[in-house]
C-alpha positions as CSV (number, residue, x, y, z in Angstrom):
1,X,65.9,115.5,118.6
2,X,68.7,113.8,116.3
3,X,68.2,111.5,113.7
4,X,70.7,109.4,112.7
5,X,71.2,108.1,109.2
6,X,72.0,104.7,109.0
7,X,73.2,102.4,105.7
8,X,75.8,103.4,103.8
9,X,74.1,106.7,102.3
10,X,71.7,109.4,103.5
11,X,68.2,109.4,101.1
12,X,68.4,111.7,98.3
13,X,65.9,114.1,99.8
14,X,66.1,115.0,103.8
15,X,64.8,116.9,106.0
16,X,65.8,120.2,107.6
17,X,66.2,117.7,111.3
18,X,68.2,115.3,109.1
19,X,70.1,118.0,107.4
20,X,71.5,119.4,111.3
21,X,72.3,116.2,112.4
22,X,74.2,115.4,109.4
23,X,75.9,118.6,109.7
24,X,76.4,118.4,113.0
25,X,74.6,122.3,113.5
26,X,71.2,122.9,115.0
27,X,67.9,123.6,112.5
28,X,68.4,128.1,113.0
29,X,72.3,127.0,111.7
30,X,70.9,125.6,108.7
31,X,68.3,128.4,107.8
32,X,71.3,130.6,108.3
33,X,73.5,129.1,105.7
34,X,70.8,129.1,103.5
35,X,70.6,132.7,103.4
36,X,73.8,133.8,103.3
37,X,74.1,130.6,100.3
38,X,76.4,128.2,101.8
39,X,73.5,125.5,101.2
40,X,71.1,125.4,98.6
41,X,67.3,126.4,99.3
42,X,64.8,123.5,99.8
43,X,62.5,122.4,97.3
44,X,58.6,121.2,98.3
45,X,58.1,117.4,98.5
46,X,54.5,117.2,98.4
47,X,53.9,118.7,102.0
48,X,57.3,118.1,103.2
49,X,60.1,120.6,102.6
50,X,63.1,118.9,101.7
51,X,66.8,119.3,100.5
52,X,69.0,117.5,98.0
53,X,72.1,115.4,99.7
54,X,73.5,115.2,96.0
55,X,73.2,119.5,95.7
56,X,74.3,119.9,99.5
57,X,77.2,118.0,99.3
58,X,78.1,119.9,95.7
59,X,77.7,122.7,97.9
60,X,80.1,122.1,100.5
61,X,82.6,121.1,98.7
62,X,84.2,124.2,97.6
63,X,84.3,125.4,101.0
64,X,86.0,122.7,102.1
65,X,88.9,122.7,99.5
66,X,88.7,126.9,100.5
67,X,89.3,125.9,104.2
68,X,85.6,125.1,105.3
69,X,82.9,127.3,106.8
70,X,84.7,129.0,109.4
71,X,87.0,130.8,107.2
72,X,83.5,132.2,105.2
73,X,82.7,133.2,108.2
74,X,83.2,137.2,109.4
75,X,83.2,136.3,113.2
76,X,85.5,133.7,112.5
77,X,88.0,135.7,110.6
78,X,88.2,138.1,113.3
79,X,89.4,135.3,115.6
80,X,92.6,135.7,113.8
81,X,93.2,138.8,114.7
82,X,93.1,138.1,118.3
83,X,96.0,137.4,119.9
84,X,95.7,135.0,123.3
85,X,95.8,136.6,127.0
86,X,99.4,136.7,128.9
């Protein structure tokens, strides 16, 4: 299930559900980038496991002035090398 954020600003500390939907990925995605270090790891909110907005966006932005995710990506970059069918 999606949650979507609504106002003018996401809170400071979301979860991993709110995380995906603001990302547009699913929840595995997330855990995913946070291994390979795309995205920070999540710090413990009481019992609640939570990430910073402010740190994930800092995050992101360098791979968006470097072309986004899909270009960090090794599946991706072999894409390029495909050329299309006849």
């Amino acid at each position: 299930m999606k949650r979507t954020i609504l106002g003018e600003r996401p809170p400071s500390y979301v979860s991993k559900i709110t995380l995906a939907a603001e990302l547009d990925v699913s929840e595995s995605t997330i855990d995913e980038y946070v291994q390979r270090g795309l995205l920070p790891k999540p710090i413990r909110l009481g019992g609640s496991v939570r990430w910073c907005w402010a740190q994930v966006q800092a995050s992101l932005n360098p791979l968006a002035s470097a072309g986004g995710l899909s270009e960090q990506d090794p599946f991706m970059e072999g894409l390029k090398n495909v050329s299309p069918a006849p």
